[in-house]
Z-matrix of the N, CA and C atoms (Angstrom, degrees):
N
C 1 1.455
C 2 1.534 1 109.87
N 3 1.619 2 109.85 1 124.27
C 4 1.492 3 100.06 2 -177.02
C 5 1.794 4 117.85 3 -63.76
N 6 1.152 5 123.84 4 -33.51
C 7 1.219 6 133.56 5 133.82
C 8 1.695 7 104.36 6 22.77
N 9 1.341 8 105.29 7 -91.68
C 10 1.642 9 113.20 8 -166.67
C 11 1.911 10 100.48 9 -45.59
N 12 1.301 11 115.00 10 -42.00
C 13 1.550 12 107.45 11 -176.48
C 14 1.450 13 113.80 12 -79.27
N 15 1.512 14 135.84 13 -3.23
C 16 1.328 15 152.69 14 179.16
C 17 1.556 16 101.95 15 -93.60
N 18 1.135 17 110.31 16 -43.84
C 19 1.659 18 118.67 17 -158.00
C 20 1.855 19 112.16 18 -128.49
N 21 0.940 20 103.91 19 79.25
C 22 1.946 21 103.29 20 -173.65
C 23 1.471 22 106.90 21 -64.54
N 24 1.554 23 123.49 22 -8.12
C 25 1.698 24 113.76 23 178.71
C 26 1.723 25 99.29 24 -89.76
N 27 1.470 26 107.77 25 -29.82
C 28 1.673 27 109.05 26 -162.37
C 29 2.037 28 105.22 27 -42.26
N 30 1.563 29 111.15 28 85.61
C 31 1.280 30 81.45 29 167.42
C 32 1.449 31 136.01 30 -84.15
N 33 1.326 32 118.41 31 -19.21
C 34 1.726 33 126.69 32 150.29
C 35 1.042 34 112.85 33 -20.71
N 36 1.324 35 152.56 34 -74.97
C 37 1.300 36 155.40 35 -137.14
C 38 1.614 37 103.52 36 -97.03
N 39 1.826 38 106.27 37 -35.34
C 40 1.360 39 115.04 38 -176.78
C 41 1.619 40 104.49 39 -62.22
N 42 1.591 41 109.46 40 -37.43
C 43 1.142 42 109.84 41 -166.08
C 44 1.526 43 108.69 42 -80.88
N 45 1.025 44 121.43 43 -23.29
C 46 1.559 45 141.15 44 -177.28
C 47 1.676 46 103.00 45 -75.20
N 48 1.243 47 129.34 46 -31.66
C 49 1.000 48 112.53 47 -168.97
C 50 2.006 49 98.36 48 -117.47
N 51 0.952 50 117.66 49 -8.72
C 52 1.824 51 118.85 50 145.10
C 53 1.475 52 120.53 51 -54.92
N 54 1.126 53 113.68 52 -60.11
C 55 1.899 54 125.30 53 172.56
C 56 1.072 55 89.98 54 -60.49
N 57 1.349 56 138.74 55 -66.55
C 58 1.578 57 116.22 56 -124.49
C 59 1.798 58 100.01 57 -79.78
N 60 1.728 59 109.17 58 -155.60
C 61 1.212 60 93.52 59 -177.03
C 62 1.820 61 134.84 60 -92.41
N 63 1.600 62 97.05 61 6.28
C 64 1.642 63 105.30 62 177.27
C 65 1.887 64 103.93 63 -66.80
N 66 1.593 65 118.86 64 -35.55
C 67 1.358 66 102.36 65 -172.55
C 68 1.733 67 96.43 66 -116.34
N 69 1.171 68 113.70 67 -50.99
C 70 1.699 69 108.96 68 176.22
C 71 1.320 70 108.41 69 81.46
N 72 1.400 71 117.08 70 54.82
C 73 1.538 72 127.30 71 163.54
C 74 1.475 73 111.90 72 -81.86
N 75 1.631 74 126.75 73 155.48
C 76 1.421 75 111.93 74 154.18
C 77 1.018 76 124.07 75 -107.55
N 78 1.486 77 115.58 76 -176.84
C 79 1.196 78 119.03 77 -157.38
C 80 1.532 79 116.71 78 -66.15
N 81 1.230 80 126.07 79 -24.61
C 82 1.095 81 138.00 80 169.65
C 83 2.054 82 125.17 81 -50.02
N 84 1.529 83 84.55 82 -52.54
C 85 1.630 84 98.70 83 153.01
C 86 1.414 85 124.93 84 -55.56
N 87 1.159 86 102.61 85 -48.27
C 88 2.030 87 97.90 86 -171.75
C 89 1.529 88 104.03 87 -68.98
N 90 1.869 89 114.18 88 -39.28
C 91 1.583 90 105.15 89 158.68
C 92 1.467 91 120.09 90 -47.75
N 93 1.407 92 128.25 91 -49.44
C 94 1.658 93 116.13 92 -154.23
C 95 1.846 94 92.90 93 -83.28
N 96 1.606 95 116.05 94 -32.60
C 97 1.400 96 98.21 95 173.19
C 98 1.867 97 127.19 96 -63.23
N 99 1.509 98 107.31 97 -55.10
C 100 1.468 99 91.98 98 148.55
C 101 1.447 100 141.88 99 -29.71
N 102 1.326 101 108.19 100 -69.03
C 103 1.659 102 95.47 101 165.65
C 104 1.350 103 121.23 102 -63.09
N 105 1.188 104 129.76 103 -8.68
C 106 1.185 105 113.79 104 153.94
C 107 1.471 106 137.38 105 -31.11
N 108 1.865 107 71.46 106 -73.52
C 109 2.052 108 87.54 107 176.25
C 110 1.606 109 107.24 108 -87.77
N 111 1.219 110 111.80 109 71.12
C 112 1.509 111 110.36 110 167.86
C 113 1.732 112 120.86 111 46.41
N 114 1.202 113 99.31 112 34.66
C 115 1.390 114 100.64 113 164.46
C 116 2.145 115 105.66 114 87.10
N 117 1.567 116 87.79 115 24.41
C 118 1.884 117 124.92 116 176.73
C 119 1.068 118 126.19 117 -83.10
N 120 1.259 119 156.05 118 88.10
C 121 1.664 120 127.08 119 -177.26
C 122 2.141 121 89.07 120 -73.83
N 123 1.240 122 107.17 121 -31.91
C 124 1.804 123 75.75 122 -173.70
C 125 1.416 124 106.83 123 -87.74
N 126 1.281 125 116.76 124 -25.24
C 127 1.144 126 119.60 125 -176.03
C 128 1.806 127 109.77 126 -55.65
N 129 1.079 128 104.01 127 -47.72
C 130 1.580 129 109.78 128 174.78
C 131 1.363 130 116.66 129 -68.37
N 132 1.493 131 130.13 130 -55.81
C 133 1.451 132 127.89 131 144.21
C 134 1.363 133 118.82 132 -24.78
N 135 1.130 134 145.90 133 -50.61
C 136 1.424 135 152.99 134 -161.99
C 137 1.771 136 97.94 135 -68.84
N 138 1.619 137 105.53 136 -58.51
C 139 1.279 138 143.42 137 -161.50
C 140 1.792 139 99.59 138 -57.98
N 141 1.374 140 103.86 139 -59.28
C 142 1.852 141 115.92 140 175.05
C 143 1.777 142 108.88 141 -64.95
N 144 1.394 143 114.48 142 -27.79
C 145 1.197 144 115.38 143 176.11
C 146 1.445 145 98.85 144 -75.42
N 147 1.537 146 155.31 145 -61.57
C 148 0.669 147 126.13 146 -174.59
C 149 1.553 148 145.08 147 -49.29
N 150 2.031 149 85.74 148 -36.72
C 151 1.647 150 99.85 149 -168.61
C 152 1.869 151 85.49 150 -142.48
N 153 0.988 152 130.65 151 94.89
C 154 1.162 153 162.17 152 170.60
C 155 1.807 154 99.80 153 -46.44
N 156 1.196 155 134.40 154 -33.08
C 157 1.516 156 134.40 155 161.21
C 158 1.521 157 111.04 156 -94.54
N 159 1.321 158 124.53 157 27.53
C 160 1.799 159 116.68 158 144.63
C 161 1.184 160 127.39 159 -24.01
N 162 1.682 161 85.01 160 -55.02
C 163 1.299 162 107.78 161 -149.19
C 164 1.719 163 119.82 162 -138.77
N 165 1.439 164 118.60 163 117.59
C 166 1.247 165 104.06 164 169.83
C 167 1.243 166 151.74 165 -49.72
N 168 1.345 167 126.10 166 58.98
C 169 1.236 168 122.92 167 -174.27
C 170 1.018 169 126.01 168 -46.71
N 171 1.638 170 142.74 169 -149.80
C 172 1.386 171 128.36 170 135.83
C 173 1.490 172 96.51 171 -138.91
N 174 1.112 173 116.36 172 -149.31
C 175 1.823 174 122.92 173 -162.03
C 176 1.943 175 86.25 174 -134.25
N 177 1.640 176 79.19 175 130.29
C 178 1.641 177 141.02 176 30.42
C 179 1.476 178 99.19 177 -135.52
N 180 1.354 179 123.73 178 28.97
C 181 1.239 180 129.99 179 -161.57
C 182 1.444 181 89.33 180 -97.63
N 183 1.263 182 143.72 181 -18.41
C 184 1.168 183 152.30 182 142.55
C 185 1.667 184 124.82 183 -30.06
N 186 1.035 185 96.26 184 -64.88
C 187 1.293 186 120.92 185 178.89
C 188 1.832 187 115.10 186 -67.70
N 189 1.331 188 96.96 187 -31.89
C 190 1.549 189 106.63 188 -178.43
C 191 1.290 190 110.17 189 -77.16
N 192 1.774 191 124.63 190 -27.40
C 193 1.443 192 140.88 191 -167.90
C 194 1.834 193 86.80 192 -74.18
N 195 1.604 194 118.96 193 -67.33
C 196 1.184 195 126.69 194 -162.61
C 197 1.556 196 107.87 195 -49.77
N 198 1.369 197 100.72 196 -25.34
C 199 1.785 198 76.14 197 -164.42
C 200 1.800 199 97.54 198 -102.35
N 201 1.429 200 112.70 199 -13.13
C 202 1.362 201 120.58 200 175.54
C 203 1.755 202 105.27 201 -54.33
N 204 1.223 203 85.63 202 -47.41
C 205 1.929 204 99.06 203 -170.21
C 206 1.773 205 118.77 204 -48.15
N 207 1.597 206 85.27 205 -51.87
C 208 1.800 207 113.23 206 -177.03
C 209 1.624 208 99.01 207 -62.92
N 210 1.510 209 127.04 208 -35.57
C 211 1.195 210 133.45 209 175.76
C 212 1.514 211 117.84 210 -50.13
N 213 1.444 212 88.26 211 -61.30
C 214 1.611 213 114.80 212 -161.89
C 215 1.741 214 95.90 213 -64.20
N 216 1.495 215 121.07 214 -54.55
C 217 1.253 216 102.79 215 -177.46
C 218 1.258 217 119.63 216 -77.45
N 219 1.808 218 131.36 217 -3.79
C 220 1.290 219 111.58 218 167.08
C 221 1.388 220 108.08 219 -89.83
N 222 1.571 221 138.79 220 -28.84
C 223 1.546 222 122.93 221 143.37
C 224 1.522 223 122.87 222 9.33
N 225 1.648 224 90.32 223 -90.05
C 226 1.696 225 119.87 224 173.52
C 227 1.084 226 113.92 225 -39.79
N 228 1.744 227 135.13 226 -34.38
C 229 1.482 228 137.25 227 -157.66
C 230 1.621 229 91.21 228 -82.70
N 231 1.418 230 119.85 229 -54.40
C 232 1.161 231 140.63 230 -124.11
C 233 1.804 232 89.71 231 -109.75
N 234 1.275 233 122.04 232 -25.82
C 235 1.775 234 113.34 233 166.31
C 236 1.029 235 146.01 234 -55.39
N 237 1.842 236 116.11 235 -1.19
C 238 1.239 237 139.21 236 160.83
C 239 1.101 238 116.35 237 -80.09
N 240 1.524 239 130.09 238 -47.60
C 241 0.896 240 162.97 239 -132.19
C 242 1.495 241 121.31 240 -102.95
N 243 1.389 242 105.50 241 -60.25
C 244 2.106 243 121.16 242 -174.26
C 245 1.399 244 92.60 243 -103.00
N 246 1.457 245 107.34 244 152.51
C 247 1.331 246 124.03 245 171.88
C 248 1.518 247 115.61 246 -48.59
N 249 0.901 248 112.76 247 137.33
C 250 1.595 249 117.62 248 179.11
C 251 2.101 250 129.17 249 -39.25
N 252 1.440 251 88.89 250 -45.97
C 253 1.146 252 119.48 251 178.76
C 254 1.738 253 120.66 252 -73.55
N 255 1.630 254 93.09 253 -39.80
C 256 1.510 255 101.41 254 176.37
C 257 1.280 256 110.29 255 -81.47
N 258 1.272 257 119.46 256 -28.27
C 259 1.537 258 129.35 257 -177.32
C 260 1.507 259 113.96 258 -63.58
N 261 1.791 260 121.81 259 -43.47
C 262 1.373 261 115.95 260 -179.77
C 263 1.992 262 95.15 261 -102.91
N 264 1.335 263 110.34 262 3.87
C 265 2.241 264 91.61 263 151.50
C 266 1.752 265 111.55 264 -67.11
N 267 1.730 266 96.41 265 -32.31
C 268 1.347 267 90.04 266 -155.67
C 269 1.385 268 118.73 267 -70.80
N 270 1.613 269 90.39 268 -31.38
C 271 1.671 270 105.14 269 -171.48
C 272 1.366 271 98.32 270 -67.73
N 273 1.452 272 125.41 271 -28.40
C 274 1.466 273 115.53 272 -168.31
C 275 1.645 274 107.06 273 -70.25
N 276 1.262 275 88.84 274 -43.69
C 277 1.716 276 107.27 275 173.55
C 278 1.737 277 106.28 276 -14.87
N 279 1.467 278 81.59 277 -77.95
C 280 1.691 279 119.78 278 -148.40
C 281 1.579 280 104.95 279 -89.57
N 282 1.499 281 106.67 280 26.38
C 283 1.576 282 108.28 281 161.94
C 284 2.098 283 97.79 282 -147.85
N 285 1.619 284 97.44 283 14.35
C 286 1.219 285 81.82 284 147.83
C 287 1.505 286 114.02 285 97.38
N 288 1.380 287 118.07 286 -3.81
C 289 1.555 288 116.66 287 -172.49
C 290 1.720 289 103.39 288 -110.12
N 291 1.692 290 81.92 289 136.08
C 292 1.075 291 91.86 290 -152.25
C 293 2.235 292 78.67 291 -129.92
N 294 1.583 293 98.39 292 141.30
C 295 1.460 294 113.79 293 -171.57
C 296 1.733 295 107.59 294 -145.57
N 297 1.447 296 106.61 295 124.64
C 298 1.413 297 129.85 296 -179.14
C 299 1.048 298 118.86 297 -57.81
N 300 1.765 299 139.75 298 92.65
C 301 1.098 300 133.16 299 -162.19
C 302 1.455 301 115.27 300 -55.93
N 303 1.652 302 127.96 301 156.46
C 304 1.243 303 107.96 302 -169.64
C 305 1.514 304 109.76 303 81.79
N 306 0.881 305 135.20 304 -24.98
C 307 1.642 306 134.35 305 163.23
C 308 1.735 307 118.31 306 -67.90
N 309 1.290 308 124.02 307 149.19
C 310 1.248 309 115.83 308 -176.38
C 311 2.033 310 106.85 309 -87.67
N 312 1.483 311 92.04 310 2.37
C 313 1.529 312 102.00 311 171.29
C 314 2.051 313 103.50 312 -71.33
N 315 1.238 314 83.78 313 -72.00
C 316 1.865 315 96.01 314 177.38
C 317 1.688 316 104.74 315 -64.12
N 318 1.098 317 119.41 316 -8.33
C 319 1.708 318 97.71 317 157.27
C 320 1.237 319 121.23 318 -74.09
N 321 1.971 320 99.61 319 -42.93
C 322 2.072 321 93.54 320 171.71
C 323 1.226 322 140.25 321 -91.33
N 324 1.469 323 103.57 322 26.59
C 325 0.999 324 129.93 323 -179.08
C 326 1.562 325 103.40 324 -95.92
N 327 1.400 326 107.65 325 -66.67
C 328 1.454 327 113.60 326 -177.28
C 329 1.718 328 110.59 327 -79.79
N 330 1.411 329 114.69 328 10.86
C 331 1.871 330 116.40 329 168.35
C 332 1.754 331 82.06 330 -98.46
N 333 1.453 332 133.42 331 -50.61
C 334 1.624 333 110.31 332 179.48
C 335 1.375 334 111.56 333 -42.22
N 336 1.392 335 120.29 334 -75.99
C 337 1.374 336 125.03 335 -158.02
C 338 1.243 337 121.74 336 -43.89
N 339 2.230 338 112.13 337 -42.53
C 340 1.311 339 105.08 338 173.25
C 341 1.886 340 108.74 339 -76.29
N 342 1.216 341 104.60 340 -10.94
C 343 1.762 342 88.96 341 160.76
C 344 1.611 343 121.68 342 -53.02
N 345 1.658 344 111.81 343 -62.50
C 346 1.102 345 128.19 344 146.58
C 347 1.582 346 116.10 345 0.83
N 348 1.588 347 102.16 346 -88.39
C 349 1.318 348 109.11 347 -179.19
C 350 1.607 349 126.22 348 -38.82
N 351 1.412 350 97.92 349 -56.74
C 352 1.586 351 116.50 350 -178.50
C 353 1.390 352 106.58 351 -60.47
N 354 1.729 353 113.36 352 -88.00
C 355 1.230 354 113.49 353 174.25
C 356 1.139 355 130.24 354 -40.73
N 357 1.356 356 113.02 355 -69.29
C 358 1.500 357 126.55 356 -173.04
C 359 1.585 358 92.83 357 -46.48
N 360 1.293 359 158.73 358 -21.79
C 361 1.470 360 132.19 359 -164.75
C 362 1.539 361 106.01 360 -63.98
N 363 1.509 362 120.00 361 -36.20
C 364 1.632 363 107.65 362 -167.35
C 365 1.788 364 101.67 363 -121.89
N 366 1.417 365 88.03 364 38.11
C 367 1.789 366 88.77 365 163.62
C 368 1.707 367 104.62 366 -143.88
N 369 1.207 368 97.78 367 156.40
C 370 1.458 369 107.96 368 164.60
C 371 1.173 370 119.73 369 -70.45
N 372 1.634 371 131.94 370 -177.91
C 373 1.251 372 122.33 371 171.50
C 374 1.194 373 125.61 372 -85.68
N 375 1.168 374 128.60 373 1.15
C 376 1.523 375 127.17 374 171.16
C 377 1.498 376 122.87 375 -113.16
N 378 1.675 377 110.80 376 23.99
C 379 1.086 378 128.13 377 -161.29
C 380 1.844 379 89.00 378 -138.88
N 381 1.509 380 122.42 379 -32.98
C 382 0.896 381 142.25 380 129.71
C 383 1.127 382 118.93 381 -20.72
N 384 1.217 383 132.37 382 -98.68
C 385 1.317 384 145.86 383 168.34
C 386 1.717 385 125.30 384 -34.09
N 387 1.492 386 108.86 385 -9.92
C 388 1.358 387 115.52 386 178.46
C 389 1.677 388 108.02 387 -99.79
N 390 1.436 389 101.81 388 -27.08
C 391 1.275 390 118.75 389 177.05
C 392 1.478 391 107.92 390 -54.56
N 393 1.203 392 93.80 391 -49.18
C 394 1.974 393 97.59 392 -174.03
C 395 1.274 394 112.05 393 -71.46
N 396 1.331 395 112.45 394 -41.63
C 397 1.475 396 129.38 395 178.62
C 398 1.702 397 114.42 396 -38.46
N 399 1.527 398 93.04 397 -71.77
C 400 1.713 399 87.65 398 154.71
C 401 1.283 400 153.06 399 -75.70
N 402 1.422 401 104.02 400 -9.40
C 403 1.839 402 109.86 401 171.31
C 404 1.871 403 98.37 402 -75.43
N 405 1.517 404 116.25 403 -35.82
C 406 1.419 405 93.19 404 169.40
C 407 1.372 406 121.34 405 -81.36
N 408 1.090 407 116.78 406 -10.17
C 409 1.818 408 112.09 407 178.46
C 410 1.776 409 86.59 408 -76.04
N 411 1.351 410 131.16 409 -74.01
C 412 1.383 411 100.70 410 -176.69
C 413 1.555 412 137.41 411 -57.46
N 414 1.305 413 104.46 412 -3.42
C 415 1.559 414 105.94 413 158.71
C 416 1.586 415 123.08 414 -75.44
N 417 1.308 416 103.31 415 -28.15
C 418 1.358 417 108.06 416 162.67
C 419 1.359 418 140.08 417 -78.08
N 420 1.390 419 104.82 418 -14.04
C 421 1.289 420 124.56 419 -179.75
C 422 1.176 421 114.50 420 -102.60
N 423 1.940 422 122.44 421 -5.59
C 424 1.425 423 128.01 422 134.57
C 425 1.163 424 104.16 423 -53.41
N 426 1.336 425 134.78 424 -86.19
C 427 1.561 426 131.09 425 -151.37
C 428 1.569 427 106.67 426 -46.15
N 429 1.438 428 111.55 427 -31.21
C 430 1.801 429 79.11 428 -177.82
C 431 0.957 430 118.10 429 -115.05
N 432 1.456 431 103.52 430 38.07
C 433 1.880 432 112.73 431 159.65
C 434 1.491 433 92.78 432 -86.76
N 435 1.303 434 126.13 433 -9.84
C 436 1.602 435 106.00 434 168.16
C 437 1.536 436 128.97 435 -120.08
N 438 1.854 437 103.15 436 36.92
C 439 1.136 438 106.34 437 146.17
C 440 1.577 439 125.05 438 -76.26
N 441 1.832 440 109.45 439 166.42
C 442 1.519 441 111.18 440 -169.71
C 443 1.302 442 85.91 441 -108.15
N 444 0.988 443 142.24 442 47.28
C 445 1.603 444 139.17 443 121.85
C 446 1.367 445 124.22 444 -63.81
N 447 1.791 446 116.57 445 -52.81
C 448 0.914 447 118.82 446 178.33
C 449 1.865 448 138.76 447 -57.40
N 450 1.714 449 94.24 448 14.65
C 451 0.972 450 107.02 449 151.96
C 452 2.144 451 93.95 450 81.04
N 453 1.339 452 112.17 451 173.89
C 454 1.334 453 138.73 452 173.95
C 455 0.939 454 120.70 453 -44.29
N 456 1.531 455 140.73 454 52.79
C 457 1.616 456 120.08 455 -146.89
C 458 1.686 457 88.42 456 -159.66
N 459 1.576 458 92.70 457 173.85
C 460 1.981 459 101.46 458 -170.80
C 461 1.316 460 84.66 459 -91.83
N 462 1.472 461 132.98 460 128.56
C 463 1.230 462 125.42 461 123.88
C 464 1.387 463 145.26 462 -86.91
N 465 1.105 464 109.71 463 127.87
C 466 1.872 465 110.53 464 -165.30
C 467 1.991 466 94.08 465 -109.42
N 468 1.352 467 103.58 466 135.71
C 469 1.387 468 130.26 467 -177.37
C 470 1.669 469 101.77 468 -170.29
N 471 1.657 470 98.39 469 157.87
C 472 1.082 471 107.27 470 -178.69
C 473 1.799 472 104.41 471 -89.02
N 474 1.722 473 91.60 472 163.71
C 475 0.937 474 98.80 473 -174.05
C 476 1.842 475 127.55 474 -72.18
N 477 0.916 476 125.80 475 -9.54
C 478 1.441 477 144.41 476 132.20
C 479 1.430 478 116.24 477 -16.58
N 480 1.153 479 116.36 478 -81.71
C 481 1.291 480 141.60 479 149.65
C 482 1.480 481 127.04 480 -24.15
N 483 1.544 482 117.52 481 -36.90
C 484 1.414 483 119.19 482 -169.31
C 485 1.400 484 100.28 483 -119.27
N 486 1.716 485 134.23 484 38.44
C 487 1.077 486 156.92 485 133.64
C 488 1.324 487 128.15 486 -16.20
N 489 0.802 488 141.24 487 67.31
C 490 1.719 489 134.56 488 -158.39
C 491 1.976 490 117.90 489 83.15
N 492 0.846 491 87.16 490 40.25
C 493 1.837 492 103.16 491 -170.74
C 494 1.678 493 99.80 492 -123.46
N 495 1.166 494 123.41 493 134.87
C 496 0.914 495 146.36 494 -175.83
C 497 1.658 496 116.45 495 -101.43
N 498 1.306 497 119.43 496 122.10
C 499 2.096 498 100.82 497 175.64
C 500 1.611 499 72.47 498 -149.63
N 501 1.846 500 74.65 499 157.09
C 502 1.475 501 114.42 500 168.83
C 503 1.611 502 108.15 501 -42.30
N 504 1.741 503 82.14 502 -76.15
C 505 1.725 504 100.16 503 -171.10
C 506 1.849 505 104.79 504 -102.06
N 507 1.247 506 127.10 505 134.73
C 508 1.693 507 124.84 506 160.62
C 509 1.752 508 111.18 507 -108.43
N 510 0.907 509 103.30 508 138.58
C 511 1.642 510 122.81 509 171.37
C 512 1.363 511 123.39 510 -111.56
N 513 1.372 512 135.72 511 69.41
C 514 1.224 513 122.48 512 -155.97
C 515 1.883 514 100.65 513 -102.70
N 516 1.427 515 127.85 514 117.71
C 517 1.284 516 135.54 515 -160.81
C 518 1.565 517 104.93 516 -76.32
N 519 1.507 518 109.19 517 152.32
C 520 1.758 519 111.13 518 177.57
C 521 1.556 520 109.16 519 78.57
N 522 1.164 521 136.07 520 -24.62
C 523 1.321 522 141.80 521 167.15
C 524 1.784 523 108.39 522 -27.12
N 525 1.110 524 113.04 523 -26.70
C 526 1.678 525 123.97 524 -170.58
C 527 1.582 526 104.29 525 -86.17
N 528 1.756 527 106.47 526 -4.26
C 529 1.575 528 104.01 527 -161.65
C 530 1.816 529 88.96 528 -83.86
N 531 1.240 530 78.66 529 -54.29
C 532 2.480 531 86.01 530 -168.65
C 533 2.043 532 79.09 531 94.48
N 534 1.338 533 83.56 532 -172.34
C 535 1.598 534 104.40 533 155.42
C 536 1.201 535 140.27 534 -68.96
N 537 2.030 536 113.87 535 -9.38
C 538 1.128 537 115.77 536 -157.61
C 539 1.511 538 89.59 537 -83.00
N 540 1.545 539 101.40 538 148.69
C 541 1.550 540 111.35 539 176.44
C 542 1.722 541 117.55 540 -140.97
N 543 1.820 542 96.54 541 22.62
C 544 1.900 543 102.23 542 159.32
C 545 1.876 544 120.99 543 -47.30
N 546 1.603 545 94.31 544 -43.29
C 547 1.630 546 100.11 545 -162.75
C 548 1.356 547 101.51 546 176.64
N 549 1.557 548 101.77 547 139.06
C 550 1.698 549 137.45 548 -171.76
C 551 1.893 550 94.23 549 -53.16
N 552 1.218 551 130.59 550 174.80
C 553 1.624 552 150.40 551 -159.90
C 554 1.890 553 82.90 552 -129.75
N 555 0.984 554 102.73 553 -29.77
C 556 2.088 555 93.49 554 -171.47
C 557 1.789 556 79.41 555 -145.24
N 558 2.054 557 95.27 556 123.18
C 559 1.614 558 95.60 557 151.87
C 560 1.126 559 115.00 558 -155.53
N 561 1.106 560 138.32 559 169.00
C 562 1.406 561 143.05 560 -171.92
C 563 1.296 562 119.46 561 -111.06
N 564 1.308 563 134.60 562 154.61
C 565 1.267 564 136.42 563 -178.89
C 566 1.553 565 112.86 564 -149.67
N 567 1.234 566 142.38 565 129.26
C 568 1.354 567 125.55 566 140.20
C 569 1.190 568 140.42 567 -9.88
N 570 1.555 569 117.62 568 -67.52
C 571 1.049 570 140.57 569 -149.91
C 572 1.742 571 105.66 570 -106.16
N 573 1.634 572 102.13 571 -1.37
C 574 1.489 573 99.86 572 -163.81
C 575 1.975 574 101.15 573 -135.90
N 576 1.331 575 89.01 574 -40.23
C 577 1.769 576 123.63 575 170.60
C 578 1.335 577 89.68 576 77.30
N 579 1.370 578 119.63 577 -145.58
C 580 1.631 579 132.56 578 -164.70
C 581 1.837 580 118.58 579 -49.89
N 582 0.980 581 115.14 580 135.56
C 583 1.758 582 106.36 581 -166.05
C 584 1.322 583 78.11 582 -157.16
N 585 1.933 584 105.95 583 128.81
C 586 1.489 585 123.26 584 176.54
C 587 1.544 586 103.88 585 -126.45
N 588 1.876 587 134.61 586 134.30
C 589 0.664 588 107.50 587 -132.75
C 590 1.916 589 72.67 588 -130.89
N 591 1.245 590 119.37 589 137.33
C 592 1.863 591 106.39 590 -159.99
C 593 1.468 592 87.87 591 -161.48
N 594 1.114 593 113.40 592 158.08
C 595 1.548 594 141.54 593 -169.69
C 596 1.707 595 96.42 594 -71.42
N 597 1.211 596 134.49 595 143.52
C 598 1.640 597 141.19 596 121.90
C 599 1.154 598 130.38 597 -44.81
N 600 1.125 599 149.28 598 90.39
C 601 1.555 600 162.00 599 -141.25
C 602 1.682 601 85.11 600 -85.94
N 603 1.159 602 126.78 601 -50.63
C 604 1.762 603 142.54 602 -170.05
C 605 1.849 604 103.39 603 -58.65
């Protein structure tokens, strides 16, 4: 989670991205690093980065902390600095995840980064990170406009969104366009006013 290089208290995400599969610590580790730092996951992380015998680790979960650490603070050095986008390829790089092009894994991977690219150019990363924050809270707040709780009612969401969703009735708008793009079915003019544009039955 880019998160941990935006936010050095976030321990959620710190801890989320130790377990999960970019570093692959166990559970036993994220306990002895916490108690480290007084009952800390960064505080204890911070703590092993300095002095690497705090704490008894064992191998190779040891080894995975050390080089995570050396990561994490050249990340942090380097987030002012490198493009936004190149900054979390690299980190992905350089902890090892690796995704099958053609997978719907490496599609959201590579729809982040060109977020990254686009957005991220005139924001920082934690301004960044809020950005995403809310395009998925309103992605989520599509999907449960199409729960059947919500009772009898039109719901409008994009089609993105209505992905594996099931309705009675669908209405999907512009469908009447096709591709053709000579001239509008309804247009207006000044000089002409209302003009409707309909088949000859003859």
């Amino acid at each position: 989670k880019p998160s941990i290089i935006a936010n050095p208290r976030d321990s959620i995400s710190l801890a989320t991205v130790l377990r999960g599969p970019l570093v692959g610590v166990s559970d036993e580790t994220l306990l002895r690093l916490r108690l480290a730092g007084t009952k800390s996951l960064t505080g204890g992380l911070n703590r092993f980065a300095f002095d690497p015998n705090c704490t008894d680790l064992a191998e190779p979960d040891r080894s995975r902390v050390i080089a995570f650490c050396r990561s994490l603070d050249r990340w942090r050095h380097d987030v002012s600095i490198v493009p936004l986008d190149i900054l979390l390829s690299r980190a992905l790089s350089e902890c090892g995840a690796h995704w099958i092009p053609g997978t719907i894994e490496a599609a959201n991977i590579e729809s982040f980064l060109e977020l990254a690219r686009t957005a991220g150019k005139a924001m920082d990363l934690p301004s960044f990170l809020l950005e995403v924050e809310s395009l998925s809270r309103a992605a989520g707040t599509e999907s449960e406009l199409a729960d059947e709780d919500q009772g009898n009612c039109v719901q409008v969401m994009t089609a993105h969104a209505a992905k594996g969703l099931e309705f009675k009735v669908t209405i999907v708008a512009g469908m009447e366009k096709g591709s053709r793009r000579d001239s509008r079915p309804v247009t207006f003019t000044e000089e002409f006013g209302l003009g409707v544009k309909w088949r000859n039955p003859a």
